[in-house]
TORKOL-4160 file (C-alpha; in steps of 0.2 Angstrom, whole numbers, padded with zeros to 4 digits, m for minus):
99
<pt num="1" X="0007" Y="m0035" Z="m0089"/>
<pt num="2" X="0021" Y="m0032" Z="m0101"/>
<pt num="3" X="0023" Y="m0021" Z="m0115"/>
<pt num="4" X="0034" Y="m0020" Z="m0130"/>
<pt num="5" X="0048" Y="m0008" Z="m0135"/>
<pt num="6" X="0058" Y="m0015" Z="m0150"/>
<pt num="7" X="0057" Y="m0032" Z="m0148"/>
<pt num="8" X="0061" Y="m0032" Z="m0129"/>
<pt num="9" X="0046" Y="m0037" Z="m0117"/>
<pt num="10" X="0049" Y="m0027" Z="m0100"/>
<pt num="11" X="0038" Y="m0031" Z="m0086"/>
<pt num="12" X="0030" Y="m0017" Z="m0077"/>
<pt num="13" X="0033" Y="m0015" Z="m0059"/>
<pt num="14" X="0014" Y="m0016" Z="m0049"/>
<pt num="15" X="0008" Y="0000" Z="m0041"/>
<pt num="16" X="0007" Y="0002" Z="m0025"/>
<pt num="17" X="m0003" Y="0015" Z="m0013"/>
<pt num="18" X="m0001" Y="0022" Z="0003"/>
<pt num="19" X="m0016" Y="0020" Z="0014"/>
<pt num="20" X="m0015" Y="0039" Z="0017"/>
<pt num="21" X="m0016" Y="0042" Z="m0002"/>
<pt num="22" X="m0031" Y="0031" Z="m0004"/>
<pt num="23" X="m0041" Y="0039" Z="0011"/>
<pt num="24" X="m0037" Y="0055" Z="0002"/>
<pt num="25" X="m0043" Y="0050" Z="m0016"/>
<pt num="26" X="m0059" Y="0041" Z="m0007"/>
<pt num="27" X="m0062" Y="0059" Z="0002"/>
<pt num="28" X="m0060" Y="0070" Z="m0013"/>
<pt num="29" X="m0071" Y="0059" Z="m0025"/>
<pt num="30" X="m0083" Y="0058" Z="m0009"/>
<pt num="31" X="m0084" Y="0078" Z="m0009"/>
<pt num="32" X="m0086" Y="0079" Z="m0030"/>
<pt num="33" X="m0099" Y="0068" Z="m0027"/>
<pt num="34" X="m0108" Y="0081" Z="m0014"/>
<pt num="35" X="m0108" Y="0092" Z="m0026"/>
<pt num="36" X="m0117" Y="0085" Z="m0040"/>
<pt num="37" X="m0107" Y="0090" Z="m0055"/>
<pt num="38" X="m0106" Y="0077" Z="m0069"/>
<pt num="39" X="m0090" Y="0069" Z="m0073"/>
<pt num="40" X="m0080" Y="0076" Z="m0058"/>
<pt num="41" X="m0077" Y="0057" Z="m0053"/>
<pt num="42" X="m0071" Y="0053" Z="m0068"/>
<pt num="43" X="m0060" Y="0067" Z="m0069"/>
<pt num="44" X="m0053" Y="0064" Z="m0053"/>
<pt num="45" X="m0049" Y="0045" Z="m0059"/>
<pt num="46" X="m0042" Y="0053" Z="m0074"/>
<pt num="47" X="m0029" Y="0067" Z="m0065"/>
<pt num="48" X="m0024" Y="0049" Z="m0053"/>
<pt num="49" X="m0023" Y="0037" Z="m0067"/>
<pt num="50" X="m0037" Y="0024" Z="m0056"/>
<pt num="51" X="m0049" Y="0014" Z="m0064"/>
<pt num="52" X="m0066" Y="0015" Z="m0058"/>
<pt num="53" X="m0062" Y="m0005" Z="m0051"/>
<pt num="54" X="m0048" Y="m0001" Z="m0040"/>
<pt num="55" X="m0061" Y="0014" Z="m0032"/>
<pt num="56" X="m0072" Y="0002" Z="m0027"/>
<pt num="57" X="m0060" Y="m0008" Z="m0020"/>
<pt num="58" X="m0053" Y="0002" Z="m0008"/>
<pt num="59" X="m0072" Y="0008" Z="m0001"/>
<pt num="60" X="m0073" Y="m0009" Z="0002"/>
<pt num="61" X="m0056" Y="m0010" Z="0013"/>
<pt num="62" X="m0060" Y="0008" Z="0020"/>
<pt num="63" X="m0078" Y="0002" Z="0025"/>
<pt num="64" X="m0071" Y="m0016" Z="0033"/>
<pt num="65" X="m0058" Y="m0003" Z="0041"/>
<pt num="66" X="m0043" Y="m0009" Z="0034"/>
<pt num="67" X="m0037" Y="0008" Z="0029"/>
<pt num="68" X="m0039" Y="0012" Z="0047"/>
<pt num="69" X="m0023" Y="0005" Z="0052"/>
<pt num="70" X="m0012" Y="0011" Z="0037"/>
<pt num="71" X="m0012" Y="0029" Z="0037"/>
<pt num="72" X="0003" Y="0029" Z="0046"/>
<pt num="73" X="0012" Y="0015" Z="0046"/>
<pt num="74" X="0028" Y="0010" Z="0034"/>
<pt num="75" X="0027" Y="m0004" Z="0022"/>
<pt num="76" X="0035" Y="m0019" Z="0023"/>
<pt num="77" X="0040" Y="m0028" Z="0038"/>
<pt num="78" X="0045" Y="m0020" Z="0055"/>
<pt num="79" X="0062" Y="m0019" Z="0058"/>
<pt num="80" X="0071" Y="m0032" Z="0071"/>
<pt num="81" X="0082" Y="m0030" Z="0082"/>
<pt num="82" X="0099" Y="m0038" Z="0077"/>
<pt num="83" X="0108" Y="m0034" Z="0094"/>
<pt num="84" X="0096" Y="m0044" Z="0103"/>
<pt num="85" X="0093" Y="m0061" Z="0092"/>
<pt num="86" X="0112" Y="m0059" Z="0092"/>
<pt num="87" X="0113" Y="m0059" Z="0109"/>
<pt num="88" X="0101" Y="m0072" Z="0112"/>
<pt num="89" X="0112" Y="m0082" Z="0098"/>
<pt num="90" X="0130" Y="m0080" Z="0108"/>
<pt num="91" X="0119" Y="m0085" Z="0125"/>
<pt num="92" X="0115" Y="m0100" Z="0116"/>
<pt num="93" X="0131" Y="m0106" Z="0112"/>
<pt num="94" X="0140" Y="m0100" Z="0129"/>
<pt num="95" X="0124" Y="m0112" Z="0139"/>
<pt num="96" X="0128" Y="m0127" Z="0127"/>
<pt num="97" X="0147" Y="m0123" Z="0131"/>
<pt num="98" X="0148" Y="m0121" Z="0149"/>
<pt num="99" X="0140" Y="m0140" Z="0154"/>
């Protein structure tokens, strides 16, 4: 999605969520729920900025338990360890070098 300001498109970045965040949202709109007042869904959406879509998405992934494993983990990939593939690397070389 782009929008407009003075003749200059700028893309916006995509949003992203914690898994912690979304098993949060998923328990609060659970509990308005529980209590039967009208609109406190939508209200909840509203304060968070989430469409009604995006709710249902992540029941779905909470239900297949993929939220499961997200609570605590960082995003992105796991860090490597540099001073061994380096290692390895130099080992490499010195085998090649010592026949």
């Amino acid at each position: 999605m782009t929008t407009t300001n003075d003749d200059t498109e700028v893309a916006r970045a995509k949003r992203s969520w914690p898994g912690q965040y979304k098993l949060d949202i998923l328990t609060e709109i659970d509990e308005a729920k529980a209590t039967g007042q009208p609109g406190a869904v939508g209200a909840i959406c509203r304060r968070e900025g989430l469409y009604s879509s995006l709710i249902s998405e992540w029941r779905r992934q909470r239900d297949q338990g993929a939220l499961h494993g997200l609570t605590d983990a960082k995003p992105g990939r796991k860090a490597t360890d540099r001073t061994r593939a380096e290692l390895a690397r130099l080992r490499r070389i010195a085998s090649r070098r010592v026949v």
